[in-house]
DSSP file (Angstrom, degrees, kcal/mol; ACC not computed):
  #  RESIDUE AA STRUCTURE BP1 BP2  ACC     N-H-->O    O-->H-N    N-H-->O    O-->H-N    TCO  KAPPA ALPHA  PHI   PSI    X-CA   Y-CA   Z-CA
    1    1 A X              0   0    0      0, 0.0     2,-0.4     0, 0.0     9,-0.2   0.000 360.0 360.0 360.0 140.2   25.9  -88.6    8.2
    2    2 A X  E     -A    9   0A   0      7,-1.6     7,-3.1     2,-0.0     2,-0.4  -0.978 360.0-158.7-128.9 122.7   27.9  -90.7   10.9
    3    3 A X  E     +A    8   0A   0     -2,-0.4     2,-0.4     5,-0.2     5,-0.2  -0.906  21.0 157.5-110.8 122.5   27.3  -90.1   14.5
    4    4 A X  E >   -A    7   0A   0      3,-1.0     3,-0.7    -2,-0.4    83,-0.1  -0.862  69.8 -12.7-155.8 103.9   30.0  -91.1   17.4
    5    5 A X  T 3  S-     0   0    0     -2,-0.4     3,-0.1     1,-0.3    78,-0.1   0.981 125.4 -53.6  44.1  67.6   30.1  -89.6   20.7
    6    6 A X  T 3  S+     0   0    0      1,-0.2    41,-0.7    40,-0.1    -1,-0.3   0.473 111.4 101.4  45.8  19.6   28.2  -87.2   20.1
    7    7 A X  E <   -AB   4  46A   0     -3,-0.7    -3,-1.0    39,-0.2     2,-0.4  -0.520  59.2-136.9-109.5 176.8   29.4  -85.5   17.3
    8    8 A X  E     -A    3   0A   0     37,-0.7     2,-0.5    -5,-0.2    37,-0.2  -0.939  14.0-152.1-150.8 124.4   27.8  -86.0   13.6
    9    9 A X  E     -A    2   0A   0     -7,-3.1    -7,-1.6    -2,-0.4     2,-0.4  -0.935  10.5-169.0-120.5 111.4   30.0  -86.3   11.0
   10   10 A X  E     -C   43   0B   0     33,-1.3    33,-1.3    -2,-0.5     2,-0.1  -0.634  19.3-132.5 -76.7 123.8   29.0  -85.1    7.4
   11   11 A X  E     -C   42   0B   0     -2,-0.4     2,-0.5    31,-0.2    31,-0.2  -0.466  24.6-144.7 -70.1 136.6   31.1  -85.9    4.1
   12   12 A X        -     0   0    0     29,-3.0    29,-0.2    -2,-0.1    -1,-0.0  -0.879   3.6-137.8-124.0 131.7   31.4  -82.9    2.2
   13   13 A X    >   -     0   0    0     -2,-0.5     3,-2.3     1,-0.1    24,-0.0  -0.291  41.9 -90.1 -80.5 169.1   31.4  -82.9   -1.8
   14   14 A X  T 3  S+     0   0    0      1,-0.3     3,-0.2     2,-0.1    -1,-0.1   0.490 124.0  55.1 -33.9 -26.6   33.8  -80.8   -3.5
   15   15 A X  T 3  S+     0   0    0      1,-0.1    -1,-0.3     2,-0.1    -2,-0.1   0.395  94.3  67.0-105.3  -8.1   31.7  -77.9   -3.7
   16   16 A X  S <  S+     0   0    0     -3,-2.3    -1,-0.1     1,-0.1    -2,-0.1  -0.167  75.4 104.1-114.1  35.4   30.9  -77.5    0.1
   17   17 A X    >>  +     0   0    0     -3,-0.2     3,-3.8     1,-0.1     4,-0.6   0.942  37.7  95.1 -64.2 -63.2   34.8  -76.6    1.3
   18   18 A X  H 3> S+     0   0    0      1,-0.3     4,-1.9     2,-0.2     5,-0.4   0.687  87.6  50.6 -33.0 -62.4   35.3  -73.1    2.1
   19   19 A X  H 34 S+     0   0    0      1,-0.2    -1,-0.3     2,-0.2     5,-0.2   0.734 112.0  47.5 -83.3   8.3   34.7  -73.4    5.6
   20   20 A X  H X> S+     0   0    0     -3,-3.8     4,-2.7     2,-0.2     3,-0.6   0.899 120.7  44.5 -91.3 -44.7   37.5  -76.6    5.8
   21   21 A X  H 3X S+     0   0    0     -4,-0.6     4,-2.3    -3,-0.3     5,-0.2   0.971 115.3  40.5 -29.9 -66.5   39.9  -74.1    3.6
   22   22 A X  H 3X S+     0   0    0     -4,-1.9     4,-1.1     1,-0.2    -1,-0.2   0.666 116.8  54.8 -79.2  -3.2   39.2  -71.0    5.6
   23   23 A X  H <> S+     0   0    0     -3,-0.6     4,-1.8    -5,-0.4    -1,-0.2   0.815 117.3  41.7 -85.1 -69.2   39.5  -73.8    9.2
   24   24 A X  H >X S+     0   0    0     -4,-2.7     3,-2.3     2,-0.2     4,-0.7   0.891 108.8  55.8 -63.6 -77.6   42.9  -74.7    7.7
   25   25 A X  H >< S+     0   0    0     -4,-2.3     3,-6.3     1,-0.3    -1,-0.2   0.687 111.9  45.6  -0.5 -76.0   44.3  -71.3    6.7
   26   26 A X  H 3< S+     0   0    0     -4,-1.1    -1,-0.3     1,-0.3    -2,-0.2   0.477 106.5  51.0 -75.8  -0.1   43.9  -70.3    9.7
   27   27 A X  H << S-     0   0    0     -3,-2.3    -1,-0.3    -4,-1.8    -2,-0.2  -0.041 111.6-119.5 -93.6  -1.4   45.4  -73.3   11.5
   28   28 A X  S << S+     0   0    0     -3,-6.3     2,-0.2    -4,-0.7    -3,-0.2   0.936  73.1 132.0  47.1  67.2   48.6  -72.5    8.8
   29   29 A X  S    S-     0   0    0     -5,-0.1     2,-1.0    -4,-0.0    -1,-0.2  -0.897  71.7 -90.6-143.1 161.6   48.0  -76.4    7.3
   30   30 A X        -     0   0    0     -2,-0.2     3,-0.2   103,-0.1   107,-0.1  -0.648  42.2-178.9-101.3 136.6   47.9  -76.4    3.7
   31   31 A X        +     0   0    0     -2,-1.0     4,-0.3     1,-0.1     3,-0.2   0.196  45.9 113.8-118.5  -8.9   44.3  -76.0    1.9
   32   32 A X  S    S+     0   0    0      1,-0.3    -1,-0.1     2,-0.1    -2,-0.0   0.545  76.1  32.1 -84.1  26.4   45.3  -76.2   -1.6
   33   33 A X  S >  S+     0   0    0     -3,-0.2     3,-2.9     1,-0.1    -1,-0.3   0.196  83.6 118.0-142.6 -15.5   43.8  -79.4   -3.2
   34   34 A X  T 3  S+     0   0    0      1,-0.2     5,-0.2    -3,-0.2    -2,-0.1   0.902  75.8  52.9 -31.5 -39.8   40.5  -79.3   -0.8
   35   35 A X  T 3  S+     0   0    0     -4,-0.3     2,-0.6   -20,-0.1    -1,-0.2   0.399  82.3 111.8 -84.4   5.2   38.4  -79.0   -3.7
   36   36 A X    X   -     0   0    0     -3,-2.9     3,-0.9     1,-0.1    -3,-0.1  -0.727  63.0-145.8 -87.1 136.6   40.0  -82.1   -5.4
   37   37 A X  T 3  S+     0   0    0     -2,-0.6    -1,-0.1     1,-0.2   -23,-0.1   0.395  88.5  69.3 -67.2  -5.7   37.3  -84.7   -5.4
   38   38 A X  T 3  S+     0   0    0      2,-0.1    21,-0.4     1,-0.0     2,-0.3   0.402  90.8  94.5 -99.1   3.6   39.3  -88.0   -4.9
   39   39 A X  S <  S-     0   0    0     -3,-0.9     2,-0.3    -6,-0.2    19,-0.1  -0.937  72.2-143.3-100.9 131.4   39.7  -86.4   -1.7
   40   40 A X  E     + D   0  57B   0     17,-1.4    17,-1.1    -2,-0.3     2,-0.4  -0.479  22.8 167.5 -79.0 143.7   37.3  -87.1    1.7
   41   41 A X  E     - D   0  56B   0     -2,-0.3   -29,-3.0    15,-0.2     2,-0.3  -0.998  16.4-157.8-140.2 152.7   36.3  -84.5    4.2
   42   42 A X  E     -CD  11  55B   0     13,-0.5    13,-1.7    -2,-0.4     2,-0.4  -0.864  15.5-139.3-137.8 158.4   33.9  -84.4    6.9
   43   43 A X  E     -CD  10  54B   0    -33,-1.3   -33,-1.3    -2,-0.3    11,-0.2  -0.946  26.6-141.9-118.3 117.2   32.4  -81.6    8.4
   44   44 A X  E     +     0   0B   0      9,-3.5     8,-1.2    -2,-0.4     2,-0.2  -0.532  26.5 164.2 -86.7 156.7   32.2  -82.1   12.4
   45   45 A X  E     - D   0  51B   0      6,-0.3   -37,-0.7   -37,-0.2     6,-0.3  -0.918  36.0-116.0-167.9 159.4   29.2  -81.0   14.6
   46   46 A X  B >   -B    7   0A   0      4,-3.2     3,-1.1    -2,-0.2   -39,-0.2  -0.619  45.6-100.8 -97.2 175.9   27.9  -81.7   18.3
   47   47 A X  T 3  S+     0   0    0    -41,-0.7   -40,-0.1     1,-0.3   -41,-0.0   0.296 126.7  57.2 -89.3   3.5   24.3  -83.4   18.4
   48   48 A X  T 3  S-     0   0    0      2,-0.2    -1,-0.3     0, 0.0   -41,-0.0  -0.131 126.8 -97.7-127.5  32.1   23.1  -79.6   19.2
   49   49 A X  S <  S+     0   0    0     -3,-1.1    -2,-0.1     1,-0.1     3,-0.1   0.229  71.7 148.6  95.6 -41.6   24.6  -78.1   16.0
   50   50 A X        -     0   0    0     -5,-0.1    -4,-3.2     1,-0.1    -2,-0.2  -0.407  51.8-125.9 -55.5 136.5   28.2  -76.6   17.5
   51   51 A X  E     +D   45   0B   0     -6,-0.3    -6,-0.3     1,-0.2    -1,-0.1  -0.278  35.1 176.5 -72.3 153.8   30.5  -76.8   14.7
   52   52 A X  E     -     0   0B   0     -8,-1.2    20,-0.4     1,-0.4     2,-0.2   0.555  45.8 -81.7-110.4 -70.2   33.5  -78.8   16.3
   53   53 A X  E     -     0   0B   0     18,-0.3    -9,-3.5    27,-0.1    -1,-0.4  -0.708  35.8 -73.2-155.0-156.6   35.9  -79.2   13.1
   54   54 A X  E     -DE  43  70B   0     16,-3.1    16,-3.7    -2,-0.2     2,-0.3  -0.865  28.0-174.9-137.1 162.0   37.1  -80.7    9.8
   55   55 A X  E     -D   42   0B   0    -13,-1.7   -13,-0.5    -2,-0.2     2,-0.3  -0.897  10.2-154.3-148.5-179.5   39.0  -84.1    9.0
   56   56 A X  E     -D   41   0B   0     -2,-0.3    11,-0.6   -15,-0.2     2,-0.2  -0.983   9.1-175.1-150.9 158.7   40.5  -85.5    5.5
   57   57 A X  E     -DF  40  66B   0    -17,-1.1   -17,-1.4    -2,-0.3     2,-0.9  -0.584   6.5-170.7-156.8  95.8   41.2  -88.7    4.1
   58   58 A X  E     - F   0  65B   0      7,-4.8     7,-1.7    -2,-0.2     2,-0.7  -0.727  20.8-139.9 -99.6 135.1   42.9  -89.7    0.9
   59   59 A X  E     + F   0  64B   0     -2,-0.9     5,-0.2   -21,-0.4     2,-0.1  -0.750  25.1 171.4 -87.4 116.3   42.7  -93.4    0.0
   60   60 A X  E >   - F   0  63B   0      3,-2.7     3,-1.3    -2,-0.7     2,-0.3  -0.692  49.4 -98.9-120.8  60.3   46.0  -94.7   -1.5
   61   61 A X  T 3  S+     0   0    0      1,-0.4     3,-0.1    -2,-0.1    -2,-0.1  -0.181 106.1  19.4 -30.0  78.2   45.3  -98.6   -1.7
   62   62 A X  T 3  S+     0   0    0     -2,-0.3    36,-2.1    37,-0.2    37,-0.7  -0.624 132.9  29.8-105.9  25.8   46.3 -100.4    0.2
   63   63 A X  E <  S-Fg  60  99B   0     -3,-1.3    -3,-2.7    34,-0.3     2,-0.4  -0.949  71.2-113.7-162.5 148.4   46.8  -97.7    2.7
   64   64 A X  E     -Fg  59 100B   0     35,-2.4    37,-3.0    -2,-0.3     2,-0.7  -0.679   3.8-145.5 -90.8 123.5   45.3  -93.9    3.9
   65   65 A X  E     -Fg  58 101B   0     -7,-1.7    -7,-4.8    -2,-0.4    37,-0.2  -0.893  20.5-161.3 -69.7  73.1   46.4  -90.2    4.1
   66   66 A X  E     +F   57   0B   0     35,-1.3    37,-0.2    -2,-0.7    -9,-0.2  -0.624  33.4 149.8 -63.5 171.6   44.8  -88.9    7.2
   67   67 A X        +     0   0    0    -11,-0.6    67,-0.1    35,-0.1    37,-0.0  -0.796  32.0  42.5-169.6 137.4   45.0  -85.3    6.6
   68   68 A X        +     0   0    0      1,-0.2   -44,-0.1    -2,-0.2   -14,-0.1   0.642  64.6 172.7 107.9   0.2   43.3  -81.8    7.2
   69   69 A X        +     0   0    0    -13,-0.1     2,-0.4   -16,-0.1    -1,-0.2  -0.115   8.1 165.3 -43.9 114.2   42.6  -82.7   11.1
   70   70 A X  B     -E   54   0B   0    -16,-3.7   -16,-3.1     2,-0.0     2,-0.5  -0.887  32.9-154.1-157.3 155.4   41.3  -79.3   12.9
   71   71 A X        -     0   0    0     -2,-0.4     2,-0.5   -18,-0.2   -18,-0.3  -0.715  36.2-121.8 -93.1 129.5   39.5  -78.5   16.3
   72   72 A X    >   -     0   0    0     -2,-0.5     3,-1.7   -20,-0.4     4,-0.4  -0.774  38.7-108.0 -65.2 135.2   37.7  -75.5   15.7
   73   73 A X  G >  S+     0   0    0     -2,-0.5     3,-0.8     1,-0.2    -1,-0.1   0.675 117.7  57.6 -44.7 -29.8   39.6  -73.0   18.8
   74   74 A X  G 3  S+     0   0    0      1,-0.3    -1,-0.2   -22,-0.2   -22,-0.0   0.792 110.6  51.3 -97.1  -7.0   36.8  -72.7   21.3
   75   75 A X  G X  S+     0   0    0     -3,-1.7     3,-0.9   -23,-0.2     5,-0.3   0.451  81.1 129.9 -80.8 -19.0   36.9  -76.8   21.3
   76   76 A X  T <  S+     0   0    0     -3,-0.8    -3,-0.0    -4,-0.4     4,-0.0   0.048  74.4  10.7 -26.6 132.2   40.5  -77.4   21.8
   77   77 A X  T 3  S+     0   0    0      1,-0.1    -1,-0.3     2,-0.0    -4,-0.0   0.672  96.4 108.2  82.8  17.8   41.6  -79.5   24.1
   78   78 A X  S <  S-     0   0    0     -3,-0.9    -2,-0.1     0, 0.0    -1,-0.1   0.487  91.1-102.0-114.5 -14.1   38.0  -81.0   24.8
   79   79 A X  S >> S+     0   0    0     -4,-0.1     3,-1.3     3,-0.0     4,-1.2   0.040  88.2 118.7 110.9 -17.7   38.5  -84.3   23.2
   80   80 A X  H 3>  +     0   0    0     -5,-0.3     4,-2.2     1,-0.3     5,-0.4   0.820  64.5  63.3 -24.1 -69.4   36.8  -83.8   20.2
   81   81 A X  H 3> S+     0   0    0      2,-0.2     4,-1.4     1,-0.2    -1,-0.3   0.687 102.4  49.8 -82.8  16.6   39.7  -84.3   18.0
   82   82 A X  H <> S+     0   0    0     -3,-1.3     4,-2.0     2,-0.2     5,-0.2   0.882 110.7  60.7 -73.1 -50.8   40.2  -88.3   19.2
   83   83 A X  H  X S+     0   0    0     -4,-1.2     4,-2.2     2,-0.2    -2,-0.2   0.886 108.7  31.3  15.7 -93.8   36.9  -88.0   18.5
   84   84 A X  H  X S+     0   0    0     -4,-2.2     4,-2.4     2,-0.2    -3,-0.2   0.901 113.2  58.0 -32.8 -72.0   37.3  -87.0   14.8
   85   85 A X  H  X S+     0   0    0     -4,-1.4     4,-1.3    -5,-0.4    -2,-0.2   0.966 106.6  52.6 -55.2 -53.7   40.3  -88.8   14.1
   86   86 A X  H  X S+     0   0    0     -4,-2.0     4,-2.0     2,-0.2    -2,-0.2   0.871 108.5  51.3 -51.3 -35.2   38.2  -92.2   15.3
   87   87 A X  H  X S+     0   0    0     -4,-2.2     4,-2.2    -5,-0.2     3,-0.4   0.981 119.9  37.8 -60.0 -64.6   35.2  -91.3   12.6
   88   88 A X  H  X S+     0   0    0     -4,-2.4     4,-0.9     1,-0.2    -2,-0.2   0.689 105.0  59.2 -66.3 -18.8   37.7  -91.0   10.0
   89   89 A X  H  < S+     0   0    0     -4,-1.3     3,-0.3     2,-0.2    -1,-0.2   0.818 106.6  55.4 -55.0 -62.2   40.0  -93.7   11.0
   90   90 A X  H  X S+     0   0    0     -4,-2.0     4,-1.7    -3,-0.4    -2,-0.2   0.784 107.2  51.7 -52.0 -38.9   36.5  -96.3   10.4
   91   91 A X  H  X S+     0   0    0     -4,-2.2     4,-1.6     2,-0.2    -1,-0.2   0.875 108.2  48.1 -66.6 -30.9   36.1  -94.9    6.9
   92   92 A X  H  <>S+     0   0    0     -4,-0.9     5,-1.6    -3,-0.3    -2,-0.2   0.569 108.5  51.6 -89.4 -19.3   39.5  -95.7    6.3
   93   93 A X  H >45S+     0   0    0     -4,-0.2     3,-1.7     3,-0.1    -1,-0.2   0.875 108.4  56.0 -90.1 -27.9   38.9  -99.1    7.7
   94   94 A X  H 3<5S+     0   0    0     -4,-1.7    -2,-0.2     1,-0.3    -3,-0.1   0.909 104.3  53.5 -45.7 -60.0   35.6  -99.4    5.1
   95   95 A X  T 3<5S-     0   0    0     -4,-1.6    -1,-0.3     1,-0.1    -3,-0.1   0.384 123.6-116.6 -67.7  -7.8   37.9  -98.7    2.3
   96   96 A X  T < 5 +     0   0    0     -3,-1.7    -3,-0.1     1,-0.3    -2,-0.1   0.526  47.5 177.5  61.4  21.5   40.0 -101.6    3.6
   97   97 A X      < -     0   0    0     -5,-1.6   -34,-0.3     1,-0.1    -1,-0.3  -0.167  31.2-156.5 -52.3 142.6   43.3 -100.0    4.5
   98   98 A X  S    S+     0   0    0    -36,-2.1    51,-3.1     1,-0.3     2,-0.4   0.766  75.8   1.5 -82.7 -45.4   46.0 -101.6    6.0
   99   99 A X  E     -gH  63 148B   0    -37,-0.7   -35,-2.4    49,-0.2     2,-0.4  -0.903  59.4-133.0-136.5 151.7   47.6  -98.4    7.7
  100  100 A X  E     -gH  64 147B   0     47,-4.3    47,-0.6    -2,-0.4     2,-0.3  -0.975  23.8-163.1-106.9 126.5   47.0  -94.9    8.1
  101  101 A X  E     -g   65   0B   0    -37,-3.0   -35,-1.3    -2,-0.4     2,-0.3  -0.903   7.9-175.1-107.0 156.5   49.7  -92.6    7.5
  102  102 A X        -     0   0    0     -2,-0.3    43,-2.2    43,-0.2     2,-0.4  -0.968  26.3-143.7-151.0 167.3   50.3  -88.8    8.4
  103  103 A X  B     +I  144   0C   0     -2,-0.3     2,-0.4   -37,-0.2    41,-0.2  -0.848  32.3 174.6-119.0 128.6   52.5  -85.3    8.3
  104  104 A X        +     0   0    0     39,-1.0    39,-0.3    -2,-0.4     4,-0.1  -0.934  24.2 178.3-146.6 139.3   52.3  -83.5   11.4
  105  105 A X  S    S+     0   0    0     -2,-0.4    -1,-0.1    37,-0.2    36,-0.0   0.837  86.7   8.6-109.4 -16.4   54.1  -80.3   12.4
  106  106 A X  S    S+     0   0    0     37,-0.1     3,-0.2     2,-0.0     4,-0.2   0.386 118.8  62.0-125.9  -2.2   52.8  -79.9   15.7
  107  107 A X     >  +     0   0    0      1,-0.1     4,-1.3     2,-0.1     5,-0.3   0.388  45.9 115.8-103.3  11.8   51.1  -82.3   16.5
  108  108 A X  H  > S+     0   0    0      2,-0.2     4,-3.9     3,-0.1     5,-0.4   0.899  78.3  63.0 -58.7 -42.5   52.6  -85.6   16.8
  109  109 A X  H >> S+     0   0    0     -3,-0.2     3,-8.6     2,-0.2     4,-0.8   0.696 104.0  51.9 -30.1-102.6   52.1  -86.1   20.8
  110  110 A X  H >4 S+     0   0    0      1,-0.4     3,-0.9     2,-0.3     4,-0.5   0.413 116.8  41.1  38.5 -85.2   48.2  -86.0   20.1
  111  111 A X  H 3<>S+     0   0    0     -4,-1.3     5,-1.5     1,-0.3    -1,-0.4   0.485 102.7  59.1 -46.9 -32.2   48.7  -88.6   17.6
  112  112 A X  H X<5S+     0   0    0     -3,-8.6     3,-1.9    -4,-3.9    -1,-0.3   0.867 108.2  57.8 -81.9 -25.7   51.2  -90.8   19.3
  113  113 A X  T <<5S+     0   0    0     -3,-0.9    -2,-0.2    -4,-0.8    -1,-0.2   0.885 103.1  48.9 -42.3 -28.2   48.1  -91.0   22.2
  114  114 A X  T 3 5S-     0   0    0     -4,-0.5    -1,-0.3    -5,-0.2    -3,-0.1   0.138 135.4 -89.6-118.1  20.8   45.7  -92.3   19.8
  115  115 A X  T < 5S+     0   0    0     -3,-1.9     2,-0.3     1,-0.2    -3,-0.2   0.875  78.3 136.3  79.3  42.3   48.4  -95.1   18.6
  116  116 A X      < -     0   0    0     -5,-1.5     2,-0.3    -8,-0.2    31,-0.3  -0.890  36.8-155.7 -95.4 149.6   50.2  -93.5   15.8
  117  117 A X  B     -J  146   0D   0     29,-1.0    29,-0.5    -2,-0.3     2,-0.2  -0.779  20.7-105.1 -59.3 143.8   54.1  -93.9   15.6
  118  118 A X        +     0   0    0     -2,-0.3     2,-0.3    27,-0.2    27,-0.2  -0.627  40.1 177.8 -93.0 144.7   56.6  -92.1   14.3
  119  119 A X        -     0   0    0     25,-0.4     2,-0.3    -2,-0.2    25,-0.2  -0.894  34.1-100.6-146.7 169.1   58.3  -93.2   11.1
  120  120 A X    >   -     0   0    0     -2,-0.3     3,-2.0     1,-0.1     4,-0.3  -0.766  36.3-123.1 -88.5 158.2   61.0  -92.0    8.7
  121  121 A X  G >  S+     0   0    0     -2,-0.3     3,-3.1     1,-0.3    -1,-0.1   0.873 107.1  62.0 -36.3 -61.4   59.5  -90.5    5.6
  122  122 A X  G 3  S+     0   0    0      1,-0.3    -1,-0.3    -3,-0.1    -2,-0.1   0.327  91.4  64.7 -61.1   6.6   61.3  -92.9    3.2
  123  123 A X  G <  S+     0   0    0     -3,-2.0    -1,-0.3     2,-0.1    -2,-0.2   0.308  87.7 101.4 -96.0   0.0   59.4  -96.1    4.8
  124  124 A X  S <  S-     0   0    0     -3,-3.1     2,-0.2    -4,-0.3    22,-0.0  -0.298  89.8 -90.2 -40.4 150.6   55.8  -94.3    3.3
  125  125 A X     >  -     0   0    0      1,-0.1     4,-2.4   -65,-0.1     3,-0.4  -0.578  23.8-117.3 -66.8 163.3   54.6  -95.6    0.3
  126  126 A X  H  > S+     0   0    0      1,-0.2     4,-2.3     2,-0.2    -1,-0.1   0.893 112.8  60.1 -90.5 -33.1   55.7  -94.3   -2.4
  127  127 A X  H  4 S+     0   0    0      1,-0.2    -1,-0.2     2,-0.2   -66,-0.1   0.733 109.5  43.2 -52.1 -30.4   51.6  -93.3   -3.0
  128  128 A X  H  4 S+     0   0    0     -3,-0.4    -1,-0.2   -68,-0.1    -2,-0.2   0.641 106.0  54.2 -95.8 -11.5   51.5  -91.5   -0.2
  129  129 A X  H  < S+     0   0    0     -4,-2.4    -2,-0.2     1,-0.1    -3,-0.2   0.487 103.4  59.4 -54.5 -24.3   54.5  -89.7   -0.2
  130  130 A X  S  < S+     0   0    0     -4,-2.3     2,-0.2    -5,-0.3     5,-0.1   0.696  83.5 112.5 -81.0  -4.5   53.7  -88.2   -3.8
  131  131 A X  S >> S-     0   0    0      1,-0.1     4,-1.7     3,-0.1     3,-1.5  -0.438  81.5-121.7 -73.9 139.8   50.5  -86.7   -2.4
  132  132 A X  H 3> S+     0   0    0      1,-0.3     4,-2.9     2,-0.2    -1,-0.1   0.738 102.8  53.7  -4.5 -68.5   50.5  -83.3   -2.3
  133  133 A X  H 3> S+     0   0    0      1,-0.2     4,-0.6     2,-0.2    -1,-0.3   0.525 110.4  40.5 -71.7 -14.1   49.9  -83.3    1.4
  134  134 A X  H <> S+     0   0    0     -3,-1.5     4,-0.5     2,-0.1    -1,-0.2   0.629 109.4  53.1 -90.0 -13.7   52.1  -85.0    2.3
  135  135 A X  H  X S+     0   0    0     -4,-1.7     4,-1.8     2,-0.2    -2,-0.2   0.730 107.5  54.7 -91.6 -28.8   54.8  -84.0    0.4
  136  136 A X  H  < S+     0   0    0     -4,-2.9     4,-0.3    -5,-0.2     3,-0.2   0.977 114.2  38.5 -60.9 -42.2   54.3  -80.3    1.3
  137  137 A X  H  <>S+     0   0    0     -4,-0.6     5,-0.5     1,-0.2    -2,-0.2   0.585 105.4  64.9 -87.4  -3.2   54.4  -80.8    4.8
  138  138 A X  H  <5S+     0   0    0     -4,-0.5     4,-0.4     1,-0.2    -1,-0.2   0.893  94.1  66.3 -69.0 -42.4   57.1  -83.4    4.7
  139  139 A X  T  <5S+     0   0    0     -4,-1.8    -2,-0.2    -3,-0.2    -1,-0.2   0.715  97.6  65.4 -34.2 -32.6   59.2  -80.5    3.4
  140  140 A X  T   5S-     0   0    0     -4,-0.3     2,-0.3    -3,-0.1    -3,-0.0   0.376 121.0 -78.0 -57.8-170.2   58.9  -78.7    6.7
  141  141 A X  T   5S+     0   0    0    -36,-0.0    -3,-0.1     2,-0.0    -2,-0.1  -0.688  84.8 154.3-112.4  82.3   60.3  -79.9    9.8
  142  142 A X      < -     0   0    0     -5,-0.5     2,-0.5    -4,-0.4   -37,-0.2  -0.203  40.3-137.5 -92.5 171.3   57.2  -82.3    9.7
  143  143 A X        -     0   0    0    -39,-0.3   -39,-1.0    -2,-0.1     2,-0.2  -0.918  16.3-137.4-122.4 161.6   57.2  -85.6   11.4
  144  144 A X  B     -I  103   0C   0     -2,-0.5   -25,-0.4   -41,-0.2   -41,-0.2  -0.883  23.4-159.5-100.4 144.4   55.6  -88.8    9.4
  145  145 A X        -     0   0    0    -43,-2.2   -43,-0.2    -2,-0.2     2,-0.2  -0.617  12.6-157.6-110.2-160.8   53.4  -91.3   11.2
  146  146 A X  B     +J  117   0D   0    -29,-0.5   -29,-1.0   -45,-0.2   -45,-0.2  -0.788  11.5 169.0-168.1 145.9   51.8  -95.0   11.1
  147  147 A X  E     -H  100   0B   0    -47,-0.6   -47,-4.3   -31,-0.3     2,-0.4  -0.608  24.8-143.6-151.8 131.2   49.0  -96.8   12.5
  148  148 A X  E      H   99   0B   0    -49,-0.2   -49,-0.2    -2,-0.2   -50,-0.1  -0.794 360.0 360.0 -94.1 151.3   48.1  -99.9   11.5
  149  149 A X              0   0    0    -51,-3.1   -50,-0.1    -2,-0.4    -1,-0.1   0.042 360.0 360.0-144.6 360.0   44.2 -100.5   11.4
């Protein structure tokens, strides 16, 4: 468990999902590969217990897949996810990633705050374009980011 401005963030094994599934469902982001084990997730919390959210991370060496970012609603807009993104962002620097990349369909503002840049899909790596998650929501009218770490 990782603690950072007052939140506690737990990693959650493969078998403790449903509520990052049933978070993303309902946040219409795509939930099917949660249960895949080469993928991280954290479970978000205040130091009193409120659930905040969920985060995701796949490691594609030399370089990161955030993914799976969500505020639980009565927490929007509270800061919490800068928050979030920063916990996971530090794991991603543990693993020794150069860059973080990401798919966003609404969210790219948010992201360009917290020092992501927009990029065209075909400068990804080619390991982190084949992922799942990124490759569904690149289908969209998603935008790709960057941050280098």
């Amino acid at each position: 468990m990782t603690a950072m401005r007052g939140l506690l963030a737990t990693p959650l094994a493969a078998w403790e999902r449903e509520g990052v599934k049933t978070a993303l469902v309902k946040a219409g982001l795509p939930a099917d590969d949660v249960d895949d084990p080469r993928h991280m997730f954290w479970r978000f919390e205040t130091a009193t217990d409120v659930p905040v959210g969920f985060g995701g991370l796949e490691i594609h060496p030399p370089d990161a897949l955030l993914r799976s970012v969500v505020t639980l609603p009565p927490l929007r807009m509270a800061g919490m996810g800068s928050s979030m993104v920063e916990v996971i962002e530090n794991e991603a620097r543990a693993h020794r990633c150069r860059s973080i990349y990401l798919v966003t369909r609404a969210e790219a503002e948010f992201f360009g705050r917290l020092g992501y840049v927009r990029c065209m899909p075909k400068d990804v790596p080619d390991p982190v374009r084949r992922s799942r998650q990124f490759a569904l929501l690149e289908a969209t009218t998603a935008t790709a980011m960057v941050k280098a770490i």
